[in-house]
N, C-alpha and C positions, 0 to 999 in steps of 0.2 A: 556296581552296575554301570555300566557303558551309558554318557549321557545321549539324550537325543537331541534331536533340531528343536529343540523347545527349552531345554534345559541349559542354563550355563553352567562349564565345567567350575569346580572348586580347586582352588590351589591350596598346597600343601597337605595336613593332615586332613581329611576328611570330617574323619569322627570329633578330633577335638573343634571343628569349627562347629558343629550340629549342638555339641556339648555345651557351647559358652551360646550360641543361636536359638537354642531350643530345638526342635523335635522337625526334620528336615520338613519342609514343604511340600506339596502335591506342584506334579507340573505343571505350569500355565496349559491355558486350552492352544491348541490350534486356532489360528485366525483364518478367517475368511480369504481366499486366493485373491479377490477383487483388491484390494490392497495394492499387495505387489504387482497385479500384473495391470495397473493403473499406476504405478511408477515409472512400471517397464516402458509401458506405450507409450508417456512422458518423453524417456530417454529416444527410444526410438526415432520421436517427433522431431527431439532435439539433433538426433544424429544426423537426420535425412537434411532439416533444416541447415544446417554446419556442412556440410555434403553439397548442397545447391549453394551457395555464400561462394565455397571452394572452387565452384564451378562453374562460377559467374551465370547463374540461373537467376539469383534473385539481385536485382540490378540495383548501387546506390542511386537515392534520391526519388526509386519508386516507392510507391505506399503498396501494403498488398493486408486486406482483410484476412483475421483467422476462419471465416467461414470459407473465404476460397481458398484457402493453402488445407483448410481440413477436406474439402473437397477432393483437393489436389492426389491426398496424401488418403481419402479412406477412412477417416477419423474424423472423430466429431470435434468441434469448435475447442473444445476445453482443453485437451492436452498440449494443441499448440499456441495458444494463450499461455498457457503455464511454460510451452518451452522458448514463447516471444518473450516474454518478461525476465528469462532466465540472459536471455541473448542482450536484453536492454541494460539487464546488469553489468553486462560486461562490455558495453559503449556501441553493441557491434547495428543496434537497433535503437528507433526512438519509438515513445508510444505515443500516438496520437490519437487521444480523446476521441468515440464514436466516430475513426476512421480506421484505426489498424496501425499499421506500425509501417513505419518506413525505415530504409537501409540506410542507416548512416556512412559508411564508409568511411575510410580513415585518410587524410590526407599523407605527402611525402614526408613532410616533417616527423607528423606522428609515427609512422612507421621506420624513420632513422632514429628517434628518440627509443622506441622500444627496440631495435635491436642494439641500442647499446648499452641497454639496460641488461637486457639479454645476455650479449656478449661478458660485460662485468659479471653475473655470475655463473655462467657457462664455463669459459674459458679459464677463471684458477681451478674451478672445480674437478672439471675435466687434468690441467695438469697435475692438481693432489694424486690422484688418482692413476694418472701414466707414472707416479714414482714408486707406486705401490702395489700394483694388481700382477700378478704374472701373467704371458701372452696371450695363454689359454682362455681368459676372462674375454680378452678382448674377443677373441674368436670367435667366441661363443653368443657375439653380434652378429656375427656376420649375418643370417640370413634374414636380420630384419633389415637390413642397408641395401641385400640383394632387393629385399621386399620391394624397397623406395626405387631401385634402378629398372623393375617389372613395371610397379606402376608410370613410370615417367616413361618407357617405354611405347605405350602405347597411348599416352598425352593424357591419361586419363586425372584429370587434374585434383578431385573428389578421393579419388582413393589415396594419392601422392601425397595432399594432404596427410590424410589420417595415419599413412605408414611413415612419415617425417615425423608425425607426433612422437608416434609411439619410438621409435627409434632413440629420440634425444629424451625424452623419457626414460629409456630403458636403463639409458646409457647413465642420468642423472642417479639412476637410483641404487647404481652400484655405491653410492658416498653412503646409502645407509642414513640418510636426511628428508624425512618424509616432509619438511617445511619445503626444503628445496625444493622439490619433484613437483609440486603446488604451486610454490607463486612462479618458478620457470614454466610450467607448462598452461597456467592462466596467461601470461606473455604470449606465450606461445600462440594462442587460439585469437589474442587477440593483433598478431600478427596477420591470421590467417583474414582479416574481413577484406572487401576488398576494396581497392582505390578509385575512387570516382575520375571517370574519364582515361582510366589505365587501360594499357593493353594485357589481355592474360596472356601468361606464356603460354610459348609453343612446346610439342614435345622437344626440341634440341635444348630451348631453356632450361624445362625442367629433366632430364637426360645428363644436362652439365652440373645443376644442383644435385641431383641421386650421388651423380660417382664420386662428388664429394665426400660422400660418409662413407663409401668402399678406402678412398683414399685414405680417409682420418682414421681409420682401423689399422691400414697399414703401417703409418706413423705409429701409433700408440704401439701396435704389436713388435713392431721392434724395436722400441727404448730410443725412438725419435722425437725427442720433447720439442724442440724448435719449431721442426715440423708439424709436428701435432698442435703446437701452438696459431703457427702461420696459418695455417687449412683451419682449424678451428674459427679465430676469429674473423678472416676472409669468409668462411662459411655461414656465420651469425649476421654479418656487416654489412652484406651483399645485397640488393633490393631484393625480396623476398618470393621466392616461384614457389607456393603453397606453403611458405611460411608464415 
């Protein structure tokens, strides 16, 4: 019997696991939809919130209530409590007691300490990896790097983000180390808050960021380790246009 969305598959022999188990079980019930799609709207909350951060909407040093971002956003108070507290986890936000939450923002220092953090395990990783993939693997980036040079294209700083995530992501997860792919891409996000008193870039900023990752594909794809190396940690090092 082909399992369903409610059953987990068994490995190996079937029978002989039921045999030494006893007499297989009836499948759990279905759950209730509210569930998940009270996770979902969670994520959502958090995305759009992560999306405003990227796009200098919500400003450090401001406080901003969950009743008016839930306003903002359509939603009731709770999802974006659960996704403010998610954000405080990750330094990007503080919680203030019967006022809401205010943007912390991350000063210069912090933000050259974590990209060298970064950088340290970005960059062996990446060259393990140019000594071993054939071209084709790399290639077969390419159009999430064109993704990042659409968005910076038209300054649109929110989406640049989120298509720079997934890019260096993608790219991480060719090692086949799902720890990796984890604490670089928690780095990552907390790269993205942004700087009290900074200027966000422009589209040419971010335009010079994008082609970076066209560039660093070219390297890898043709057996340019140096290169690949140079562009890579210039490219993690750099003050950060939606990273």
């Amino acid at each position: 019997m082909e399992p369903t969305g409610t059953e987990s598959p068994i490995p190996g022999d079937e029978a002989a696991v039921r045999t030494a188990a006893g007499p297989a079980r009836p499948p759990l019930p279905v759950r209730p939809r509210s569930l998940p799609e009270r996770h979902s709207l969670r994520a959502q909350v958090l995305a759009a919130l992560r999306d405003a951060l990227a796009a200098g909407e919500l400003a450090p040093g401001e406080t901003y209530s969950a009743p008016a971002l839930a306003e903002r956003y359509g939603v009731s108070a709770t999802p974006v409590r659960e996704a403010m507290q998610r954000l405080a986890g990750e330094g990007v936000v503080e919680v203030l007691p019967n006022r809401g939450f205010r943007i912390a923002g991350r000063s210069p220092e912090d933000m050259a300490e974590l990209a060298e953090v970064r950088a340290a395990l970005e960059v062996p990783a990446v060259l393990r990896l140019a000594r071993s993939l054939p071209p084709e693997r790399w290639e077969a980036l390419r159009p999430l790097a064109e993704a990042t040079v659409r968005a910076a294209t038209v300054g649109d700083r929110a989406a640049y983000a989120e298509a720079d995530r997934v890019f260096h992501r993608e790219v991480l997860r060719l090692t086949g180390n799902r720890h990796l792919v984890s604490v670089a891409e928690d780095l990552h996000r907390k790269t993205q808050c942004p700087v009290p008193d900074g200027t966000p870039p422009g589209t040419a900023e971010l335009l010079a960021d994008a082609l970076e990752h066209t560039a660093l594909l070219d390297a890898l794809r043709s057996g340019d380790l140096g290169g690949a190396e140079r562009l890579a940690r210039e490219h993690l090092t750099r003050p950060p246009y939606g990273r």
